[in-house]
N, C-alpha and C positions, 0 to 999 in steps of 0.2 A: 691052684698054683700055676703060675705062667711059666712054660718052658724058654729058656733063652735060647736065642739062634747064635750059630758063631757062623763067623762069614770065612772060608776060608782063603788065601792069600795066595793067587796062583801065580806058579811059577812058569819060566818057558817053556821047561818040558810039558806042563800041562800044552801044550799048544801043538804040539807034533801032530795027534793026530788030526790037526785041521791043515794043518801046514808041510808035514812031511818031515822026516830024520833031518833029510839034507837042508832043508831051509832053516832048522832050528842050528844045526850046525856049523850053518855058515852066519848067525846069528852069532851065535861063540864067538866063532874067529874073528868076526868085526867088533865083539865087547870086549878080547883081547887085547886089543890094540889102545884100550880105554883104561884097563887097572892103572891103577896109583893116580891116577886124574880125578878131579874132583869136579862134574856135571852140576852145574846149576841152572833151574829152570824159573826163569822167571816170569811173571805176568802178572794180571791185574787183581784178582781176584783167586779165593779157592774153592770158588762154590760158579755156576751159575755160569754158559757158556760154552761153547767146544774146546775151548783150549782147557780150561778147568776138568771136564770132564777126560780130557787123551790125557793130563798129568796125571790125575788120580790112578790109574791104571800105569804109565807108562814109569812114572817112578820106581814103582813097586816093579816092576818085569826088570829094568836097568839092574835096578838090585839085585833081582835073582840071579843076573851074572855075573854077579862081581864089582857092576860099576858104582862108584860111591856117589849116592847122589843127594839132592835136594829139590826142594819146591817152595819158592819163596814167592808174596804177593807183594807189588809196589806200591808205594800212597803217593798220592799227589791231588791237587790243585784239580777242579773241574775243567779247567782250560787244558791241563795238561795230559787229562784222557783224552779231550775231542778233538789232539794233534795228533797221539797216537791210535788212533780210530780212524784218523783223515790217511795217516800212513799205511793203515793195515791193508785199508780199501787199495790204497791207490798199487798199494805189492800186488794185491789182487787184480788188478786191471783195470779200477775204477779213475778216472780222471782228479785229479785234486786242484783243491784250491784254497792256497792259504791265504789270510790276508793280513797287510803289513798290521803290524801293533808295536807302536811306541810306549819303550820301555818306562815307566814311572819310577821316579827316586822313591829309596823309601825314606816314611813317612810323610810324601806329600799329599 
């Protein structure tokens, strides 16, 4: 018979001792400022990535303090990732370059 693992679901205080009382405390004080607001985190995908990877943990820690949150993934159009993929880069430093595209009526 297979034992099941359970994963358990850390909270900030689990973090203290890598971080210190006072970092988790001024943690608090800055998700204080956040009750009754509702955080939504949006992006492309829930698997596969950096940014997929910091939600899956970062949600869950929001939580542990209070803050009400979510994690929603966007759909679109192949064209309409590799504008925001051209933005990601260029926030990053990277130079961008879009190029003009004449909008089609629809159904023509």
């Amino acid at each position: 018979m297979r034992m099941q693992r359970h994963h358990r679901i850390y909270q900030i205080d689990d973090y203290e001792r890598f971080v210190g009382a006072e970092t988790v405390e001024r943690i608090r004080n800055k998700a204080e400022q956040l009750r009754g607001l509702h955080v939504a985190h949006v992006n492309s995908t829930y698997y596969g990535g950096g940014v997929a990877e910091l939600l899956s943990s970062l949600t869950l820690l929001m939580a542990s303090t209070g803050i009400q949150t979510e994690w929603r993934a966007i759909h679109g159009p192949p064209d309409f990732f590799s504008i925001t993929k051209k933005m990601h880069n260029a926030l990053q430093g990277d130079a961008i370059h879009l190029r003009k595209r004449r909008a089609e009526p629809p159904g023509s």
